[in-house]
N, C-alpha and C positions, 0 to 999 in steps of 0.2 A: 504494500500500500504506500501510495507516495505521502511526502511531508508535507503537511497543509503551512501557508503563509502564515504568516502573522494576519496578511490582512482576509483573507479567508477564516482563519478561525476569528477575528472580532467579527465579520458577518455573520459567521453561523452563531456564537454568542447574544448579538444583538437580534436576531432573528427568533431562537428560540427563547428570549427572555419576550419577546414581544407574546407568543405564544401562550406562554406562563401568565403574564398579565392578562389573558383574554379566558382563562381554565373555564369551562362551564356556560359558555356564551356562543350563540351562532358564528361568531367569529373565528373561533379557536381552529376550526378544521382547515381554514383556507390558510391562517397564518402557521400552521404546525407543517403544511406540505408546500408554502412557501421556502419555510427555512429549509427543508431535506433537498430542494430544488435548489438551495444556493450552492450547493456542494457538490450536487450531483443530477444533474439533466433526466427529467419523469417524465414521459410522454405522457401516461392518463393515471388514474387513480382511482380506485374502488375502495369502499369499508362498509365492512358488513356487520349485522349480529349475527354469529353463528350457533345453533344451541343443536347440542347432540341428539340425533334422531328428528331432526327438523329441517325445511326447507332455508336457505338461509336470506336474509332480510334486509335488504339494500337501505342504508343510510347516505352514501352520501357518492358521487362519484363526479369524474371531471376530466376533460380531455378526449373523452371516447370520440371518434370520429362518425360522423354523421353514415356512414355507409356500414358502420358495425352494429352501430345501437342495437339493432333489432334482434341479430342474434346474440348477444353481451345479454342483454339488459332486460329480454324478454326472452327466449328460448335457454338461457342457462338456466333463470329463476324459476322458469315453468319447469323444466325437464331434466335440463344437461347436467345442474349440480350432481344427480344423484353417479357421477361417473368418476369428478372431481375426484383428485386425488388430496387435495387439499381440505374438502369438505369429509372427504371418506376417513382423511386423519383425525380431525377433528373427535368424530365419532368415537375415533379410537380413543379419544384423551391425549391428543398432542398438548405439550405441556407449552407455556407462552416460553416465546422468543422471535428469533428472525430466524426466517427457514427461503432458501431458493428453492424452486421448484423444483431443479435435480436432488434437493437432498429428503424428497416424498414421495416421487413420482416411482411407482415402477419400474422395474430393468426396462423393460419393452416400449415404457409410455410413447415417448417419442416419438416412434413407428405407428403409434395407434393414430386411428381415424377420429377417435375423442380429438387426440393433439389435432390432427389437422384442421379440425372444423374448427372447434372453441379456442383453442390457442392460434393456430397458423388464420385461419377463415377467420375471426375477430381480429388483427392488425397485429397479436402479440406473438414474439419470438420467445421469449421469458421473462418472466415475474416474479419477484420477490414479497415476503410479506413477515407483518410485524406481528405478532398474534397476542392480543390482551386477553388475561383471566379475569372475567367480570364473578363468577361461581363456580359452583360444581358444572352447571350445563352451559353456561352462555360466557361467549368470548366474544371480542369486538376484534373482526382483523382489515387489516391496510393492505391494501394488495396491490401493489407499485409495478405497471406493466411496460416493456421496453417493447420495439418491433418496427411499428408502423414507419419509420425513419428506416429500417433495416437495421439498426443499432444497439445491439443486443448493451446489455449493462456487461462492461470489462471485471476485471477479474479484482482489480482497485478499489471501482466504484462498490461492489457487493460488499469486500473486505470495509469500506466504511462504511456503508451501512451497517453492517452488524457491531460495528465499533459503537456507532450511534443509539442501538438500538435501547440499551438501558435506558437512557437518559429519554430517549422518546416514548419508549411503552410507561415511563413514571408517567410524564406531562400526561397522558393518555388516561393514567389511572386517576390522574388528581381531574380531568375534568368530566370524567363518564361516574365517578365516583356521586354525583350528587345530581347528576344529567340522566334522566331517563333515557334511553334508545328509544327512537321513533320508532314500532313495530310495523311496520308499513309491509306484511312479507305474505307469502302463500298462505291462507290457513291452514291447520293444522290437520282437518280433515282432508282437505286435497293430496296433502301430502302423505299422507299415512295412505290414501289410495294409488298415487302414484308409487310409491316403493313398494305396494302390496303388487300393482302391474309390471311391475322392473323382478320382483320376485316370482312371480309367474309369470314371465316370458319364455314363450316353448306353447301354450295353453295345454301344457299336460302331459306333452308329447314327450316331453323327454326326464331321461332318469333323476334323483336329485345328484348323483356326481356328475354324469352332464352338463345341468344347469350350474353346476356348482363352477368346472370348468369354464363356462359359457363366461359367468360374470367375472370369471378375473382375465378373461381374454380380453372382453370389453374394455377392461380398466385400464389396461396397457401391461399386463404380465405377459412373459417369454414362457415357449412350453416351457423351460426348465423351471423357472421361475414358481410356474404355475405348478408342479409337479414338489419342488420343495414346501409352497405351502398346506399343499394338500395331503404329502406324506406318500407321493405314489410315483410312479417310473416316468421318465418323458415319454418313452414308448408306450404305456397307459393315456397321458396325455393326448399325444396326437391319437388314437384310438378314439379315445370321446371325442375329439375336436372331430375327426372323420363320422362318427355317428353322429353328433349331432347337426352338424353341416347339411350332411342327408336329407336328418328330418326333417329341419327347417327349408330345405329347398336353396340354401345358401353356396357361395363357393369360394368365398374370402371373408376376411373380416370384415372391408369394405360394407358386401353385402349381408353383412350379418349387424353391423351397429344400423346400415338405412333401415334392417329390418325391423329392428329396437326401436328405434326412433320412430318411422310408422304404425307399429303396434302402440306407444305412447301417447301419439296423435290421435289415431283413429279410435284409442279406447273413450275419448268422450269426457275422460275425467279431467281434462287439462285445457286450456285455450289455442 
């Protein structure tokens, strides 16, 4: 990581004290991803409430470009998150900090058709994010996305961001600490519908190791990968992959996530 100026760190200084003066106030969020932007170049910005087992609930975002909105901002909310690998940690109890997205994402992810829609098809190459423990379930995260320049975040910039991260997820906690989250997100019944149709995707057809393979192929796992967390052989692996390709009438993953994503659509319980 390179050495910051003197007069780089009194901007960032002055910038996050401005910040701190605003804790608790509509102001705070523009002036909090000001100062990360004096340091270090954000194309857009997302922060959500994410609570385990839940849809997650857009608070506040900025920069998205006008030809992505629609799938960012409506088909991830409605649909995509439940593929997220970020959201899928969560669930797990990702504990707060700064996490890149190579340090969550599956061996495979990047290959995934997930990656290419929602990340590559949304303007983003990679994303980093801040993750705040609000309780037991509910976390506030900042999800800082590089791309649409072609300019992924260097190796520099990430290292300070995480350098920075303490001092940001505090200011974060002193001003959500007395601020309610806008719950502006999926209800709760949508969503327990929609993961119940992400869970029976197959409509029956197929075995539960099948299905079971099915969804970590989606998520961006490698057969090998997929076979380490199930406890079974690769050569098992591609076996279910080949039966249930069959069933489904599929012959790549391509056409196995459009198939997902159609059956999510056409099931009625989503927009």
């Amino acid at each position: 990581m390179h050495d910051l100026s003197l007069e780089e760190l009194q901007v960032w200084h002055e910038s996050a004290a401005n910040a701190l003066a605003v804790c608790g106030t509509p102001a705070f969020i523009g002036e909090l991803i000001g100062a990360l932007c004096c340091l270090v170049p954000i194309e857009s910005v997302m922060i959500c409430l994410e609570q385990v087992g839940a849809a997650p609930a857009l608070l506040h975002e900025q920069g998205i470009p006008a030809r992505n909105r629609e799938l960012l901002l409506k088909r991830y909310f409605t649909r995509g998150y439940l593929l997220d690998p970020f959201c899928l940690a969560v669930d797990q109890g990702l504990a707060e900090g700064f996490y890149t997205l190579s340090d969550i994402a599956p061996d495979d992810f990047f290959a995934s058709e997930y990656y290419k829609t929602y990340y590559l098809g949304a303007g983003s190459v990679e994303d980093c994010y801040l993750m705040l423990e609000l309780g037991e379930r509910k976390r506030i995260s900042i999800s800082l996305y590089n791309g649409v320049s072609a300019s992924a975040f260097t190796a520099d910039q990430l290292a300070l961001l995480r350098a920075l991260s303490p001092l940001v997820l505090e200011l974060c906690r002193q001003h959500w600490r007395n601020t309610a989250p806008d719950l502006r997100s999926v209800e709760a019944s949508s969503d327990r519908q929609l993961r119940e149709a992400f869970m029976n995707f197959g409509d029956g057809m197929l075995t539960a190791r099948e299905l079971e393979v099915c969804h970590l192929l989606l998520r961006g796992h490698s057969v090998k990968s997929t076979a380490r967390m199930l406890d079974i052989s690769p050569e098992t692996v591609r076996m279910h992959r080949k039966n249930l390709y069959s069933k489904l009438e599929v012959g790549s993953q391509a056409e196995l996530f459009s198939l997902l994503i159609e059956r999510l659509v056409s099931s009625g319980k989503q927009p």
